[in-house]
Gaussian input, Z-matrix of N, CA and C with variables (Angstrom, degrees):
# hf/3-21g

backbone

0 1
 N
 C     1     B1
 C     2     B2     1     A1
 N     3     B3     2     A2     1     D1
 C     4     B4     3     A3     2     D2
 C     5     B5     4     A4     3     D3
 N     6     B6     5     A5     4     D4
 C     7     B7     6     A6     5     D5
 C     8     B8     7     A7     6     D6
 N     9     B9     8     A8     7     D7
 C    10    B10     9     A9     8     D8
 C    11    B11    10    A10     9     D9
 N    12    B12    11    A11    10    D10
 C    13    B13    12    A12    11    D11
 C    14    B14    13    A13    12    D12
 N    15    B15    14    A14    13    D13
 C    16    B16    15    A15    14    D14
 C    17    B17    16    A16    15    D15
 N    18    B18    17    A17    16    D16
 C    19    B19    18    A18    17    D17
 C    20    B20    19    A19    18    D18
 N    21    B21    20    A20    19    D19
 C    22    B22    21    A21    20    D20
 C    23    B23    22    A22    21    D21
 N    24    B24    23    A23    22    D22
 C    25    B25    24    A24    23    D23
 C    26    B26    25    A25    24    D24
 N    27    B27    26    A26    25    D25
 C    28    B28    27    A27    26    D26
 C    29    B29    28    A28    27    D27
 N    30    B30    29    A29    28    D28
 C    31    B31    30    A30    29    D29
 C    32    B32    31    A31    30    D30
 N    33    B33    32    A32    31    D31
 C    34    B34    33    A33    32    D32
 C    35    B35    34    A34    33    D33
 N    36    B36    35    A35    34    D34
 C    37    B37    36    A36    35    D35
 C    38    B38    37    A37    36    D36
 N    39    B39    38    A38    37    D37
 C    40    B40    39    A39    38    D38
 C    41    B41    40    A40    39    D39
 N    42    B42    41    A41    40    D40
 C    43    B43    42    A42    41    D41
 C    44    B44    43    A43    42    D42
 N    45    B45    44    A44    43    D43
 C    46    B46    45    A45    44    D44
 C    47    B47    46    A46    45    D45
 N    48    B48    47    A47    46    D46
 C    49    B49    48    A48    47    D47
 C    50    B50    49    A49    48    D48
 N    51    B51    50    A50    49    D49
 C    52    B52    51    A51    50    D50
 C    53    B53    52    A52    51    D51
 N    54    B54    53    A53    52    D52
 C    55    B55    54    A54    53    D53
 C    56    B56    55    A55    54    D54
 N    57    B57    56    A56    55    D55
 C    58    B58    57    A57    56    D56
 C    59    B59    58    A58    57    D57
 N    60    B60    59    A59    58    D58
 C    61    B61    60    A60    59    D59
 C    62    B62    61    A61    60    D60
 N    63    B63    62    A62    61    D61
 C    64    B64    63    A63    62    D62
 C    65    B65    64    A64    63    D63
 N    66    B66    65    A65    64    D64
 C    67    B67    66    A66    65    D65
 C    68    B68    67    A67    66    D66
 N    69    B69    68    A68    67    D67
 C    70    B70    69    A69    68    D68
 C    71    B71    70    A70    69    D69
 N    72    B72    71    A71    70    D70
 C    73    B73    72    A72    71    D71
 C    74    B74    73    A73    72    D72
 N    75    B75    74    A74    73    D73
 C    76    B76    75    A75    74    D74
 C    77    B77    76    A76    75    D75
 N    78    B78    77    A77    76    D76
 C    79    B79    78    A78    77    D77
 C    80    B80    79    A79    78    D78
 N    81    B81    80    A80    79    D79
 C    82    B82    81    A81    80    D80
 C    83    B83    82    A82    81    D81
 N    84    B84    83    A83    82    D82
 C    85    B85    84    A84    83    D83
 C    86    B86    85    A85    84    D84
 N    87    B87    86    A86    85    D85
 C    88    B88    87    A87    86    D86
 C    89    B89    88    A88    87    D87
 N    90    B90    89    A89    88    D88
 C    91    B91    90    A90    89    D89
 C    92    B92    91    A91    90    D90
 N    93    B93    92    A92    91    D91
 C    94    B94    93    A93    92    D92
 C    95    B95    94    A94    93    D93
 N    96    B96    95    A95    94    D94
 C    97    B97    96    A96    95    D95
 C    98    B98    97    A97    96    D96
 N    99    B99    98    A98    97    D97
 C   100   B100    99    A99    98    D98
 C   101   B101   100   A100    99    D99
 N   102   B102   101   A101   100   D100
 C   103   B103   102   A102   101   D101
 C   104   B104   103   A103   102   D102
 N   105   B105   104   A104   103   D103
 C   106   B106   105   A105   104   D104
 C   107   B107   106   A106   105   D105
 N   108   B108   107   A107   106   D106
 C   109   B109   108   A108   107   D107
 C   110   B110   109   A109   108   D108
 N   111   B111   110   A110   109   D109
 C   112   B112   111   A111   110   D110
 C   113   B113   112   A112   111   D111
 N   114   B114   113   A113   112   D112
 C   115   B115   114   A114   113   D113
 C   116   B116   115   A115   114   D114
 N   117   B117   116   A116   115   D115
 C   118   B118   117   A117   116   D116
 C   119   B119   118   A118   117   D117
 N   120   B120   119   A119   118   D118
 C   121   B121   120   A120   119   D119
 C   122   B122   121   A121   120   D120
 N   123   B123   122   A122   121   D121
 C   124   B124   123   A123   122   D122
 C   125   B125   124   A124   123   D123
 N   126   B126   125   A125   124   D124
 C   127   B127   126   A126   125   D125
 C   128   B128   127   A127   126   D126
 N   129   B129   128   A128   127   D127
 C   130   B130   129   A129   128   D128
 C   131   B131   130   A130   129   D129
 N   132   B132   131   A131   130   D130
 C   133   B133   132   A132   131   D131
 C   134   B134   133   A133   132   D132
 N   135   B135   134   A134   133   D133
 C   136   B136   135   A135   134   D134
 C   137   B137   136   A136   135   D135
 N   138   B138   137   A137   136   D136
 C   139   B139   138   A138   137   D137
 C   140   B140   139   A139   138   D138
 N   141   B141   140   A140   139   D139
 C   142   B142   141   A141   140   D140
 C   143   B143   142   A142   141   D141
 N   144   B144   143   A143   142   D142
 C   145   B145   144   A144   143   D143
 C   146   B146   145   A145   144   D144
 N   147   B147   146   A146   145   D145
 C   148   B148   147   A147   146   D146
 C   149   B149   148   A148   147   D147
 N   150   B150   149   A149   148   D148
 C   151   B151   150   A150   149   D149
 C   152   B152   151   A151   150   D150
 N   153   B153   152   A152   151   D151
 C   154   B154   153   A153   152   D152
 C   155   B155   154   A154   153   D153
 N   156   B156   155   A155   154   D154
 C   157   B157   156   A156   155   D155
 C   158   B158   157   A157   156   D156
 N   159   B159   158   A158   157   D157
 C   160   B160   159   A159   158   D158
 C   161   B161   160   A160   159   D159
 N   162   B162   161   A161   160   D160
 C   163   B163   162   A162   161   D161
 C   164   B164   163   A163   162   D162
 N   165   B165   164   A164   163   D163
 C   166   B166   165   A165   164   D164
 C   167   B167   166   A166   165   D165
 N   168   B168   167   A167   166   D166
 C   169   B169   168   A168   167   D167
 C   170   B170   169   A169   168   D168
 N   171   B171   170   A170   169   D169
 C   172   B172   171   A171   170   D170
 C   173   B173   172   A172   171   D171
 N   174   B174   173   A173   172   D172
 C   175   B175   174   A174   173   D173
 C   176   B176   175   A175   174   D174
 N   177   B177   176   A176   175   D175
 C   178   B178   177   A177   176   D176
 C   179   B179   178   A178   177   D177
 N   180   B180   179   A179   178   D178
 C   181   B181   180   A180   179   D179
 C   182   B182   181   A181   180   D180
 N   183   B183   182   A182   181   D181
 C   184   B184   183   A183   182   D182
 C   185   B185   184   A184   183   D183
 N   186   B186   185   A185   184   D184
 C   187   B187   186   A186   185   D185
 C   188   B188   187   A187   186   D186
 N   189   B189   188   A188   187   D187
 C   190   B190   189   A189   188   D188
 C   191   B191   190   A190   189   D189
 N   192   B192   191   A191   190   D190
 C   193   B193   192   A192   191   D191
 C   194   B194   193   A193   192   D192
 N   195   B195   194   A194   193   D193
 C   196   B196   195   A195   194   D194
 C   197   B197   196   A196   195   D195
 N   198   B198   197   A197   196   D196
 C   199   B199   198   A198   197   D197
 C   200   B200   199   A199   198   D198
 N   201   B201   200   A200   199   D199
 C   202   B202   201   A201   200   D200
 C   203   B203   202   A202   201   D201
 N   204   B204   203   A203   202   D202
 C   205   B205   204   A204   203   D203
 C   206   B206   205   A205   204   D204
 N   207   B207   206   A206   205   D205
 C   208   B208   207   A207   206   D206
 C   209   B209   208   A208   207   D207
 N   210   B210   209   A209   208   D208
 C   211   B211   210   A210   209   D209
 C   212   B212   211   A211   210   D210
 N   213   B213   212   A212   211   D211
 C   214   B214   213   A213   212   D212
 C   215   B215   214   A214   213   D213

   B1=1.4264
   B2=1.5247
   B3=1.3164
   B4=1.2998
   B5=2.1011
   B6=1.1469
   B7=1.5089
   B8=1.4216
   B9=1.6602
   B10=0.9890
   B11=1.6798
   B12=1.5358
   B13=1.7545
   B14=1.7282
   B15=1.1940
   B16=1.7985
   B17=1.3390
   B18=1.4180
   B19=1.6715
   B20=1.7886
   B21=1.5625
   B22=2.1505
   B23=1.2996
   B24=1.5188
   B25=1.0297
   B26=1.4440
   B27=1.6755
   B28=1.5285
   B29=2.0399
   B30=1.8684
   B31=1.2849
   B32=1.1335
   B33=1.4870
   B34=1.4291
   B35=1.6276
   B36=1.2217
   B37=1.7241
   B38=1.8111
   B39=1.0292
   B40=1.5845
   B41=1.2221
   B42=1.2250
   B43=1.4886
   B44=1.4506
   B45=1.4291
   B46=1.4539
   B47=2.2359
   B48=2.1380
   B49=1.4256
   B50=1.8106
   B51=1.3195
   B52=1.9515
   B53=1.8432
   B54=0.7982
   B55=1.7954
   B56=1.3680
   B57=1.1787
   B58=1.7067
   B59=1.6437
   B60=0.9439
   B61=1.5523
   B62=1.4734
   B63=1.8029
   B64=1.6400
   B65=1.2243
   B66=1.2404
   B67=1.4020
   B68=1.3961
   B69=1.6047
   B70=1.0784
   B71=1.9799
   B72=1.0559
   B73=1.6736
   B74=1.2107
   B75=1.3801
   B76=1.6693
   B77=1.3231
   B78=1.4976
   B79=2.0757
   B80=1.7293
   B81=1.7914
   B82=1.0315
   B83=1.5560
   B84=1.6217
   B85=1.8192
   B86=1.4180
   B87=1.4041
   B88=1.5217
   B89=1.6678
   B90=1.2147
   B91=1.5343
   B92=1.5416
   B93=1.2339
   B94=1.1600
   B95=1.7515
   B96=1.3872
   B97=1.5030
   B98=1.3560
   B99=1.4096
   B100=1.4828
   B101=1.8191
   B102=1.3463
   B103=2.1347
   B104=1.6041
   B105=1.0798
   B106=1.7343
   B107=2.1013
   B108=1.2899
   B109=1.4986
   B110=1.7031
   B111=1.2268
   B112=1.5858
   B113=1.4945
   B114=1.9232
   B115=1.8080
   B116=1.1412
   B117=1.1861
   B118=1.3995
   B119=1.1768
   B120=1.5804
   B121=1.4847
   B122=1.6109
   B123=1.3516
   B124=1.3771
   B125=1.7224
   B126=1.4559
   B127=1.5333
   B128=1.1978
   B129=1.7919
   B130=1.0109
   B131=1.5570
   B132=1.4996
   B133=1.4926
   B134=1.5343
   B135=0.9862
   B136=1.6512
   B137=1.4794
   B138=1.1857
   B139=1.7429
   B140=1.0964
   B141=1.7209
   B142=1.2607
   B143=1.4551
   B144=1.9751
   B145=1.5463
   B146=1.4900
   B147=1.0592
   B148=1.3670
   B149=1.8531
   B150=0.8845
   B151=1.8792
   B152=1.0092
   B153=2.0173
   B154=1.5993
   B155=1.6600
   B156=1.0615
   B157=1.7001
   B158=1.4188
   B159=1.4773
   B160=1.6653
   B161=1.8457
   B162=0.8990
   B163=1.6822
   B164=1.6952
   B165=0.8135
   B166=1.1473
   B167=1.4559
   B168=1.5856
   B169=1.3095
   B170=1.6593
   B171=1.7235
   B172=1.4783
   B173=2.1546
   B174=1.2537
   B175=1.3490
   B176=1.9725
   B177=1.2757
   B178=1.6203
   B179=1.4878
   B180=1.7507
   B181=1.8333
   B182=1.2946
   B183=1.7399
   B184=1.3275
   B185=1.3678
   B186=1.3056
   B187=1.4207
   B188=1.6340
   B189=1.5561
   B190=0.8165
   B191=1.7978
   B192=1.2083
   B193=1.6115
   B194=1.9007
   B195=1.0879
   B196=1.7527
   B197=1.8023
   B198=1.8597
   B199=1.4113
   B200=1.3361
   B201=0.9486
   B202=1.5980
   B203=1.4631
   B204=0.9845
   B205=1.3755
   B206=1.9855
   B207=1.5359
   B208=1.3519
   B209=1.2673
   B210=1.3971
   B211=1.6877
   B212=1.8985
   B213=1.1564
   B214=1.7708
   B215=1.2370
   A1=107.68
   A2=121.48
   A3=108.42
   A4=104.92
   A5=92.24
   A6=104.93
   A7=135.18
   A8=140.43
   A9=100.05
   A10=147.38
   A11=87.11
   A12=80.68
   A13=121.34
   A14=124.87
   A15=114.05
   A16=93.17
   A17=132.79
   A18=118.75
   A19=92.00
   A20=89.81
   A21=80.80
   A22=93.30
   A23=154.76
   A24=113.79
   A25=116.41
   A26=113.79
   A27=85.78
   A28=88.39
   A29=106.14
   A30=113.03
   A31=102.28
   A32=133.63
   A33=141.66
   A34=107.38
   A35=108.49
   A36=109.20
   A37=98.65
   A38=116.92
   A39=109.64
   A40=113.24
   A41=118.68
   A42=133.92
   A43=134.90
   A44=120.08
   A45=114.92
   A46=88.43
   A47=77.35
   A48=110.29
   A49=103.22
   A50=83.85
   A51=82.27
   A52=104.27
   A53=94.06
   A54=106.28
   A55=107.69
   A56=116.94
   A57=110.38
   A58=97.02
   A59=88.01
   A60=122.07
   A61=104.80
   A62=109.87
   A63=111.35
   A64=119.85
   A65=129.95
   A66=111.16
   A67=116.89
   A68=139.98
   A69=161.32
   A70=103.51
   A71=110.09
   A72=107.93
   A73=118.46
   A74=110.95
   A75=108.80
   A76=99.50
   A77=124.13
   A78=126.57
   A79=92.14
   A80=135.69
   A81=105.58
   A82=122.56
   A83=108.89
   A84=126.52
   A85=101.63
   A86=115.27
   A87=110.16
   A88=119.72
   A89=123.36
   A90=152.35
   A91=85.08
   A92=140.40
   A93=122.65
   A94=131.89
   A95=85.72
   A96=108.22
   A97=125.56
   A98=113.89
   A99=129.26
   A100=106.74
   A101=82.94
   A102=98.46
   A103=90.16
   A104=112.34
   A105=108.90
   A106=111.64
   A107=96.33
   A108=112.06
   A109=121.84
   A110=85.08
   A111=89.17
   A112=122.67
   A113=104.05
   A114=109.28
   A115=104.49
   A116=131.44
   A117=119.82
   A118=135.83
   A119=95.90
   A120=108.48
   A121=124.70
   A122=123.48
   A123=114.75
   A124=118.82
   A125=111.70
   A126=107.11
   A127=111.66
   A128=129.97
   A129=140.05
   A130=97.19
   A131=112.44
   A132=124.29
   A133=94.29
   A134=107.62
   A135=108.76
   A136=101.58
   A137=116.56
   A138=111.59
   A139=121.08
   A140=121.90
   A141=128.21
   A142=146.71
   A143=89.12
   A144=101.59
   A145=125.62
   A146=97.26
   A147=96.24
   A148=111.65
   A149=94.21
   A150=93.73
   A151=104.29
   A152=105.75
   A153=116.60
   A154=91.55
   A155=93.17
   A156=108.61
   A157=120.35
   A158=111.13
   A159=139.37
   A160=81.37
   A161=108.54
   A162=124.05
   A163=95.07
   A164=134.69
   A165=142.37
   A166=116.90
   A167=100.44
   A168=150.06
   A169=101.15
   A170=97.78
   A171=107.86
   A172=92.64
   A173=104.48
   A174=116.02
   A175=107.15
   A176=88.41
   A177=126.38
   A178=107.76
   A179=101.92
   A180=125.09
   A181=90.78
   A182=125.60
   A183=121.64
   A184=128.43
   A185=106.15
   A186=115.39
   A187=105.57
   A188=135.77
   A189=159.83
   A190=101.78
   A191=115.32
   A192=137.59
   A193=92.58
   A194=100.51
   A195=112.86
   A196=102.19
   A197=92.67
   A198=98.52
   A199=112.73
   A200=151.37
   A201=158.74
   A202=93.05
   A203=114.82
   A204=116.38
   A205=126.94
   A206=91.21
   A207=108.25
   A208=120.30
   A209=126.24
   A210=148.62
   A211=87.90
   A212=106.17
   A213=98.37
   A214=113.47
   D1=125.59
   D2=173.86
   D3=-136.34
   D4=155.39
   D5=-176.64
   D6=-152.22
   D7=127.70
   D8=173.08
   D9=-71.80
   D10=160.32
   D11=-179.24
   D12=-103.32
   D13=179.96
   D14=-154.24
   D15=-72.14
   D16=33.13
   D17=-174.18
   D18=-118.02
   D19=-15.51
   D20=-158.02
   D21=112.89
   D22=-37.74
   D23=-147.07
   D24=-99.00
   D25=-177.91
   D26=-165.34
   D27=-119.47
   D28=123.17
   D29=-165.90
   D30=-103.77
   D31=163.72
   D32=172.43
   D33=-121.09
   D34=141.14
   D35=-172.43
   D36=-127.22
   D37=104.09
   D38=169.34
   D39=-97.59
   D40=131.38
   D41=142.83
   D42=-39.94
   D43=106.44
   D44=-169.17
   D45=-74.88
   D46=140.12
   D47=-169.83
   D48=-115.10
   D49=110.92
   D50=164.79
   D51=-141.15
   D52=153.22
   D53=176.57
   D54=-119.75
   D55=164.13
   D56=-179.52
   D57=-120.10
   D58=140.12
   D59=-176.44
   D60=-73.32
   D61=163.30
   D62=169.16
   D63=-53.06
   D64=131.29
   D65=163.85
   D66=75.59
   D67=-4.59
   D68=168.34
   D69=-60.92
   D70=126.58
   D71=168.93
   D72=-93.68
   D73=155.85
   D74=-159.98
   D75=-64.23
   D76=-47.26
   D77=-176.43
   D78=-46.34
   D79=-61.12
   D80=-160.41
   D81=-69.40
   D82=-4.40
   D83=-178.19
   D84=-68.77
   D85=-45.74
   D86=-176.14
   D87=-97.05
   D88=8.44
   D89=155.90
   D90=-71.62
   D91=-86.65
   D92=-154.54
   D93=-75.45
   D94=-13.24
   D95=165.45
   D96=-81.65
   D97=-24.28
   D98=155.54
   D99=-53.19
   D100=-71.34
   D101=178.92
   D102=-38.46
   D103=-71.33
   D104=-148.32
   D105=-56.95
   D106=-28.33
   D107=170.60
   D108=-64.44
   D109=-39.38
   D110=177.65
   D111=-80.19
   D112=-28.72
   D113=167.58
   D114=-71.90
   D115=-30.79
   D116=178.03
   D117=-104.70
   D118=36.40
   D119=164.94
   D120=61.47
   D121=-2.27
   D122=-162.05
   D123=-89.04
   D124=-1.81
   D125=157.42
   D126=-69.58
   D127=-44.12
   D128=-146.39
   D129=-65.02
   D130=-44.87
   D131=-159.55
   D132=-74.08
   D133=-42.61
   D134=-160.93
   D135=-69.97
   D136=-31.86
   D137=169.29
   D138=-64.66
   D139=-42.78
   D140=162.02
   D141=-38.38
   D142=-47.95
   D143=149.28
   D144=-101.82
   D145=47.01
   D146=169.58
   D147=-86.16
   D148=-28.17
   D149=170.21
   D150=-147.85
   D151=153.05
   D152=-163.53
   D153=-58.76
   D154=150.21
   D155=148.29
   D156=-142.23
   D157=139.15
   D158=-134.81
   D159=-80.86
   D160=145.29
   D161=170.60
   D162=-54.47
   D163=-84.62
   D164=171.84
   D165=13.40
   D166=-73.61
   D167=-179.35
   D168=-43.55
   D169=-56.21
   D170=-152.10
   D171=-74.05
   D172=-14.57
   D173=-166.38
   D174=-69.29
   D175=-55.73
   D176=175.05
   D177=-29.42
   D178=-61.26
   D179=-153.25
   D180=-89.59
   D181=-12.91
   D182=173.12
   D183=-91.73
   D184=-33.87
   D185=178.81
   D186=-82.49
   D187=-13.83
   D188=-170.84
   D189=-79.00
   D190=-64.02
   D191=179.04
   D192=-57.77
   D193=-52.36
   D194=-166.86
   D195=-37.23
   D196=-52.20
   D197=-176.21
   D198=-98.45
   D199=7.19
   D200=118.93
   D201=-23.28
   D202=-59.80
   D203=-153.00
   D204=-78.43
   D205=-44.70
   D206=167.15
   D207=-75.24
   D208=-4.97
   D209=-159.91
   D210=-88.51
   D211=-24.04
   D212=-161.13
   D213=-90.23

């Protein structure tokens, strides 16, 4: 699914995809659907946008990470 967002830009949102296998039990279907949610990041995002944050802001938590990061 993709759409724009209030910036202009144009984002893509995928849906983590699992099917269950032969003989597969539903606990190990949602074990891997857990796994697949978490590589693909989509709680993380969804917390993130969970409230606007000011351009500004988004500048701040970046340049912030930048040096978190280069610090190591």
């Amino acid at each position: 699914m993709t759409h724009l967002s209030n910036r202009g830009k144009l984002q893509c949102f995928d849906m983590a995809d699992v099917r269950l296998g032969s003989g597969e039990s539903f606990e190990a279907l949602l074990r891997r659907f857990n796994r697949q949610v978490q590589q693909d990041r989509i709680l993380a995002e969804v917390r993130r946008r969970r409230h606007f944050e000011k351009p500004s802001e988004e500048r701040r938590k970046k340049a912030a990470a930048k040096r978190r990061k280069s610090s190591r």
